[in-house]
Structures are given as structure tokens and as C-alpha cells.
C-alpha positions in Angstrom: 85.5 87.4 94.3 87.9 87.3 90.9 86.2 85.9 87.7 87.1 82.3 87.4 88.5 81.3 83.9 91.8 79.2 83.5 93.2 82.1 81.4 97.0 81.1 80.9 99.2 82.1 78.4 102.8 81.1 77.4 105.4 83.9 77.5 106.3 83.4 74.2 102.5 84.4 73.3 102.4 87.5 75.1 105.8 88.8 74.4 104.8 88.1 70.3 101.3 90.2 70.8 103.4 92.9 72.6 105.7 93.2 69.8 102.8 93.1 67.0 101.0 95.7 69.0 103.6 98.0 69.6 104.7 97.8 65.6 101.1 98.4 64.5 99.9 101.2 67.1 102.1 103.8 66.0 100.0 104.4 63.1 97.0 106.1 61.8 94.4 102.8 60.6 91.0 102.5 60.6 88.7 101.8 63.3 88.3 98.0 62.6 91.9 97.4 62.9 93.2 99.0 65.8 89.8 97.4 67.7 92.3 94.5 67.5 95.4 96.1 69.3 92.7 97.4 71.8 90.8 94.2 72.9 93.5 91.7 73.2 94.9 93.7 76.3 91.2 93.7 77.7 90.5 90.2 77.3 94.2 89.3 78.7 93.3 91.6 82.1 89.5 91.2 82.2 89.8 87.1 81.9 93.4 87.3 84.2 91.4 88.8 87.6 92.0 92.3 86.5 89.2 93.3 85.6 89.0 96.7 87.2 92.4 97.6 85.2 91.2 96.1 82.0 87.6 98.2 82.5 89.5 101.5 83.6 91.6 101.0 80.1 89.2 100.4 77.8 87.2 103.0 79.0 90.2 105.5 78.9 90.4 104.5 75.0 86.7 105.0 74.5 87.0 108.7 75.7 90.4 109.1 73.5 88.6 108.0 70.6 85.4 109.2 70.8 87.4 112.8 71.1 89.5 112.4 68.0 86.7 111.2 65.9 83.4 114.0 67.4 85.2 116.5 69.2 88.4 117.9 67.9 87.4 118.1 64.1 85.5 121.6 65.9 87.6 122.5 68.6 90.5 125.4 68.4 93.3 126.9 70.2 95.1 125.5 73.6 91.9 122.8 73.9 92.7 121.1 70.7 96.5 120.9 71.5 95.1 119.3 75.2 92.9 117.4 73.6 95.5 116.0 70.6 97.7 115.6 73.4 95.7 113.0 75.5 93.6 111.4 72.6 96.7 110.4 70.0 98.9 109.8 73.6 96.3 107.3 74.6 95.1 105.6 71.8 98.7 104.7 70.7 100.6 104.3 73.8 97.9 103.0 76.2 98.0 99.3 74.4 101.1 98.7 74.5 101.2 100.0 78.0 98.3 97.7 79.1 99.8 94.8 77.1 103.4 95.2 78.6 102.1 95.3 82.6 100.5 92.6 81.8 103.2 90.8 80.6 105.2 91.8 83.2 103.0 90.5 86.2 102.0 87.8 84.9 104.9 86.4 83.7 107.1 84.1 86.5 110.8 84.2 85.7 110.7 80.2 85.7 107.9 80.1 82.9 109.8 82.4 81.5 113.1 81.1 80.8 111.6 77.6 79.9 109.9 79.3 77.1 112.8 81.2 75.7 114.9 77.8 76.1 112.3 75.6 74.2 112.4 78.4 71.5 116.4 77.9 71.2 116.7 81.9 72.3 119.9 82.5 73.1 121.0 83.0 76.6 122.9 86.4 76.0 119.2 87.3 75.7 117.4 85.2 78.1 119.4 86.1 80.5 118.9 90.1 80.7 115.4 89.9 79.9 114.5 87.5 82.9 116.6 89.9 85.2 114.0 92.8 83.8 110.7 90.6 84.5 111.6 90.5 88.0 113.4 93.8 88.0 110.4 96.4 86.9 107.9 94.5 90.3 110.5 94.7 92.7 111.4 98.5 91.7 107.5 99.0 91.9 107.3 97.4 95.3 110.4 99.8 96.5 108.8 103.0 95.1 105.5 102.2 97.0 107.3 101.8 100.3 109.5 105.1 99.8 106.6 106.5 98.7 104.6 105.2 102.6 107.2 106.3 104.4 107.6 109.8 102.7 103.9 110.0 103.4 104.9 109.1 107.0 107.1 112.2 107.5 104.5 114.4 105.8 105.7 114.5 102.7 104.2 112.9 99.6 103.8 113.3 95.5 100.8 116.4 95.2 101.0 119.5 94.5 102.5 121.3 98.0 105.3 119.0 97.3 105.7 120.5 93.2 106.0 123.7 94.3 109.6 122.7 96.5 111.8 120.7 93.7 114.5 120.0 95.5 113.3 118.4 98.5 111.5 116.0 96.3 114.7 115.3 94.6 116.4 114.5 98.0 113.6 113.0 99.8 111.8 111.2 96.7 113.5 110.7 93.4 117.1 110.0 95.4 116.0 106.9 97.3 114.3 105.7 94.3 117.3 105.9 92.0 119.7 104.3 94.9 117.1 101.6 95.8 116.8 100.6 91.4 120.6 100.3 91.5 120.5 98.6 94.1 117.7 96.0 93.1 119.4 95.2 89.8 123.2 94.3 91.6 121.0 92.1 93.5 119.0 90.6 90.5 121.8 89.8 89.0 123.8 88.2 91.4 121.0 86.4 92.3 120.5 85.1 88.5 124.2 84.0 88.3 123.9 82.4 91.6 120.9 80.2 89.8 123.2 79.0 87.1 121.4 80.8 84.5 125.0 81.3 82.8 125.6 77.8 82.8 126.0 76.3 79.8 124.8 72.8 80.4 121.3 72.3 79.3 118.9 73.1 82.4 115.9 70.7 84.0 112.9 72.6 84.6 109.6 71.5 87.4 107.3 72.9 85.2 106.3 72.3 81.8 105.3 75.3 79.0 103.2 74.9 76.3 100.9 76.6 73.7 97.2 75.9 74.1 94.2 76.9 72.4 94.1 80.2 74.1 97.7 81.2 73.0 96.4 80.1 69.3 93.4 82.0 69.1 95.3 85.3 70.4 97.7 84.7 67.9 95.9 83.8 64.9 93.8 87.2 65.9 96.8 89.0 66.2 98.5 87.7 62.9 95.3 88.2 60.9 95.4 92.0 62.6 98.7 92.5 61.3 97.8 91.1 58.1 95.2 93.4 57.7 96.9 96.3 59.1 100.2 95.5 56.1 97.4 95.2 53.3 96.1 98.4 54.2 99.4 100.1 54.0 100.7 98.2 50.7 97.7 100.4 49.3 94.6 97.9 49.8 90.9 99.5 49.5 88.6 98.2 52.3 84.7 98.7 52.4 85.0 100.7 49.0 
């Protein structure tokens, strides 16, 4: 049984945090700040019935961190490069990585384009963007069927297969690459057929809104940048 919480935010709210997060990770801050970048994308998979992702990710960040900060200060040679490799990989990119699936799959196309319409976004950007929402699950859900049915014929992604190149270039990346095209002709046909291109205003079944959920978030998230630009305008914390 999932966890039971009406957790719901508006796409305009998760695609704001995304952007804060992805312009504040990059960076070297303290400990206190980029907590903030790391527990928004918990609570918005623990609280949305993804709990085993959001558990999996933080603890993935705990062992990055807990690596930069105790063990590479005494480690040399090809370990420190391994471990530089996974910890500063994983503490930057893993919450924007987290924060973007979860955009992405929870995000209808519907709710979507309401939102950028009540925000007065314009539809040479609406558009595109609403084709990649439901673009990136349908690719997913065409690389786990070639992936099936390569396992079918005895032949999947491990190691046997790495050490043969081109047949998983022919059986595996091929199919992939045909299906994607594929998938986005299809996308977007299917968005023109809609009327997205129209341009008479739209009526919409369902209603978007800000609540106090998508406040909170973003006041966190605002006070995290906040932080994060005092600390780089030269700003002396804890002194």
C-alpha cells in the first residue's frame, strides 16, 4: 500500500524548482544550502507514492557526501579519481535528475498546457515542451519492450553482450533510435491534430491552481536561492 497524502503540485511549481535547482547545483556551497536542492526532490517522490525512488536517492547522496567530506581528503591515486568521479557526479547531477523524472511522470500534458496558458507562455513554447512530457515516457516504455524482446532472443544489456559492439548496435541501439523517431512524428501529429496550434483561446475540463503545497516549495526554494546568491556576493555565514 502507497502513503496516502494529497501531494499535488502545479507544473508551473515543479518546472520553477527544476530550474532553481539545476542553476544552484553546479556549485560548491555549504552543507546547509544544498540540503535544500536535496530534500525538495525527496519530499516530491517520498509524499508522491515513490517512496522507494526517493529513499534509493537520498541514500545515494548520503554515500556521495559522506565520501567527499571523510574519505577522499586521505585517499590517492586511481581511487580518488573513482571516488571524485561518483561523489561530485552525484551530488550535483542526481537532483536535478530526481527533480526532472519527477516532473516528467507526474506531469499530464492537459495540466500542463493549462498552466503554461494561465501563465500567458507562449505557444511556440508550449507547444514543444508538452510534445517532450509525453515524448521522454513513451520512448521509456519502447526501450523496455525492445529491451524484453531482446531478452527473448537471448540477448540483453550485461556484460557478454559489451564484449560484441556491433550486434548491440544492430540488435539494441538501432530499434531504439528508429522507434524515438518514430514516437516524436507521432507526437506531433498527434498535438496538431488536438488544435494545440490553434490560435483561438482553448476551454480546458480541468482547473490548475497554486495551493499551499506549491507555496511552501517555493518560498523554500526562493529563500534557498537567496541564500545560495548571498553566499556568492561574498556573504559570511556562521562566522
Amino acid at each position: 500500500m502507497g502513503l496516502k497524502l494529497n501531494f499535488k503540485l502545479d507544473p508551473r511549481t515543479k518546472i520553477i524548482i527544476l530550474v532553481l535547482i539545476s542553476f544552484m547545483v553546479f556549485n560548491e556551497v555549504p552543507l546547509y544550502i544544498s540540503g535544500i536542492l536535496v530534500l525538495i526532490p525527496f519530499i516530491c517522490l517520498f509524499f508522491s507514492n515513490r517512496i522507494g525512488i526517493a529513499l534509493s536517492y537520498i541514500l545515494m547522496y548520503i554515500v556521495a557526501k559522506y565520501i567527499q567530506i571523510y574519505l577522499l581528503p586521505t585517499a590517492t591515486g586511481i581511487i580518488a579519481i573513482l571516488m571524485i568521479m561518483f561523489s561530485y557526479t552525484t551530488t550535483r547531477m542526481l537532483p536535478v535528475l530526481m527533480m526532472g523524472y519527477y516532473t516528467v511522470t507526474t506531469t499530464k500534458v492537459s495540466e500542463f498546457i493549462v498552466s503554461m496558458e494561465k501563465s500567458n507562455i507562449p505557444k511556440e513554447v508550449t507547444i514543444p515542451l508538452s510534445v517532450i512530457f509525453r515524448y521522454i515516457p513513451s520512448v521509456y516504455e519502447e526501450i523496455k519492450s525492445i529491451t524484453n524482446a531482446m531478452k527473448m532472443r537471448g540477448f540483453g544489456l550485461n556484460v557478454k553482450s559489451l564484449k560484441n559492439p556491433l550486434k548491440l548496435v544492430e540488435f539494441y541501439m538501432i530499434p531504439i533510435l528508429v522507434s524515438a523517431i518514430k514516437t516524436a512524428d507521432e507526437l506531433s501529429v498527434a498535438s496538431l491534430t488536438r488544435g494545440l496550434s490553434n490560435p483561438e483561446p482553448r476551454t480546458h475540463f480541468m482547473e490548475v491552481k497554486l495551493n499551499k503545497i506549491d507555496y511552501t516549495l517555493l518560498t523554500v526554494s526562493l529563500i534557498g536561492l537567496g541564500v545560495y546568491v548571498y553566499y556568492f556576493l561574498g556573504g559570511v555565514f556562521f562566522a
